[in-house]
C-alpha positions, 0 to 999 in steps of 0.5 A: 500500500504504500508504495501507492500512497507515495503517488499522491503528492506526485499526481496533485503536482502533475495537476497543478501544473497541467491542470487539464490533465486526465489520468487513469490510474490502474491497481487494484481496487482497494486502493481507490478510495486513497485518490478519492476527491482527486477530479482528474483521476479516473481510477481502474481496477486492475483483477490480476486474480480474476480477469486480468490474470496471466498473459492472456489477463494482462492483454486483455487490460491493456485493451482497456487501457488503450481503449481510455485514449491516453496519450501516454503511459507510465509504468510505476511499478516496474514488476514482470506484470506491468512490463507485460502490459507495458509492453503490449501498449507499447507495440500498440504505438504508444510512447511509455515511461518506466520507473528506475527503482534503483535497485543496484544503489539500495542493494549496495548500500545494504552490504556497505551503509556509510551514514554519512552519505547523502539519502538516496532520491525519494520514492516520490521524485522516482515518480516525479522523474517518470512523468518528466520523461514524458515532457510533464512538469511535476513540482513536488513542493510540501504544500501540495498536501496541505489542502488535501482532503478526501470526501467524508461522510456525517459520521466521520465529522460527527466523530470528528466532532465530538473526540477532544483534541489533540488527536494523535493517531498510531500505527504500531504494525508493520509487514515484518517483525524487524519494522514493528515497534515491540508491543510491550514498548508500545504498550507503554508509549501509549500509557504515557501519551494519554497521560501527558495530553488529554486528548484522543488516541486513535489506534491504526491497524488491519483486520483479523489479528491486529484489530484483536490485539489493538481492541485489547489496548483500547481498552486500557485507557479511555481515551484510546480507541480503535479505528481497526475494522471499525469501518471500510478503508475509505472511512478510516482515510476520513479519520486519519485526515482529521489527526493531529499527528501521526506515529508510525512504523516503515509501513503504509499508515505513515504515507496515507497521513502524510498525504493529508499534510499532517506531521509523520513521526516514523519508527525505523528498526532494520530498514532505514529512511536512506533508500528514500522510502520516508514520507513526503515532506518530513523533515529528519528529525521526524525519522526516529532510527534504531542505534547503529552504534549496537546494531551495525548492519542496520539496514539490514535489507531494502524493505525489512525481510531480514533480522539477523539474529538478535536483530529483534532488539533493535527497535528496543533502542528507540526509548518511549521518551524519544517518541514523546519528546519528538511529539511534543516539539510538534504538538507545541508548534501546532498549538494543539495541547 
């Protein structure tokens, strides 16, 4: 998910400087709402386990692509699945655009990280570069999210409403165990948040597993509460814009609160924000990393699939104090206590 998330910055910079630009925007369905209230996308999905699976699918997805009239094509996901259909809009004399991943650079960087050598090019300028190739302008300034919204509904600004603020918003899970903030440190995170402000906690997570377990912290404290399977997707993005601060992990929560513009702080255990995969438009000391001085071989992979042993402990160096004072520099600018 958050490797669509990070698109968003990049098409509202491709509106605002074209601003009669129409887009079609092809993944899978669940990813629509993030680009609700965006006018000029127009949103397909993309059934690569129903109708568009295999090489006969994807032909058949491009034909629907082609038959949108565009001008041009960009490939943002650069997989053996998008250069299959990449390839047939191609044949059919179409000029396309590919993603450079830099995969070679991150994967050096794995073996041998010099922390003082300067990030890599972020996820969204990768995107931004894809477009100019094209001949498009795109402009990633951070104001481009600033006025961000998506449409929400009664019971979103009901609730909105109605919860005492700060709203300090937490996304403590992540797609590997080396990125995930461990649950006892969490645990205590969140006791000292909801004593230090006497605003409203709002717990970020999946279905099945994490909603179990975040129902379980939410009722520790009164002000917490879980927002995890309490509605559909788009009704969880009409919360999260409302926050005044996100807190999370390498994971998707952190770009989808970045979008809306809101301050993102990020938890990084065995990956780090050097491949450029950090929010948009946060600021470095938001980027809260591990300790290298006790764990060396940080990063440990690109996306996080690899813990060396005793590796587990490595976010245990990023102290519950740390995350508190980081919030309330931010919550101090933002006049919210």
């Amino acid at each position: 998910m958050g490797d669509v998330a990070m698109l968003v910055p990049v098409v509202l910079a491709l509106i605002k400087a074209q601003p009669e630009i129409k887009i079609t925007l092809i993944s899978r369905s669940r990813f629509a709402p993030i680009f609700a209230g965006i006018g000029q996308v127009q949103f397909m999905a993309a059934e690569v386990n129903g109708k568009h699976k295999g090489v006969v699918g994807l032909w058949r997805l491009a034909k629907a692509i082609k038959k949108t009239n565009p001008d041009a094509v960009a490939d943002l996901h650069h997989v053996l699945r998008s250069h299959v259909v990449r390839l047939f809009l191609k044949w059919s004399g179409l000029p396309v655009a590919t993603l450079f991943k830099g995969r070679q650079e991150k994967q050096k960087i794995t073996k041998n990280f010099d922390p003082k050598t300067p990030w890599l090019t972020s996820s969204h300028e990768r995107y931004a570069a894809v477009f100019r190739s094209l001949g498009l302008t795109v402009d990633l300034t951070p104001h481009l999210v600033a006025n961000h919204k998506v449409p929400k509904d009664d019971q979103a600004t009901q609730l909105r409403d109605n919860l005492p603020r700060p709203l300090i918003g937490i996304a403590p899970f992540a797609a590997f165990p080396g990125k995930a903030y461990p649950e006892a440190m969490m645990r205590q995170l969140i006791t000292e948040v909801s004593q230090k402000w006497k605003g409203t906690i709002l717990l970020f997570g999946g279905p099945g597993k994490e909603q179990n377990t975040l129902n379980q912290w939410s009722q520790d404290h009164e002000q917490v509460r879980n927002c995890a399977g309490s509605g559909t997707f788009a009704q969880e993005l009409m919360l999260l814009q409302e926050l005044d601060v996100m807190i999370a992990m390498d994971s998707g929560n952190g770009h989808l609160a970045a979008n809306f513009g809101l301050p993102v702080i990020t938890l990084w255990g065995v990956t780090h924000p050097c491949f450029g995969f950090a929010p948009f438009a946060q600021p470095a000391e938001n980027q809260l990393c591990a300790d290298r001085t006790h764990f060396p071989k940080i990063p440990t992979s690109v996306y996080g699939k690899e813990m060396p042993e005793g590796y587990d402990k490595a976010m245990e160096t990023i102290i519950p104090e740390m995350v508190i004072n980081r919030l309330s520099d931010i919550l101090d600018k933002t006049n919210t206590l």
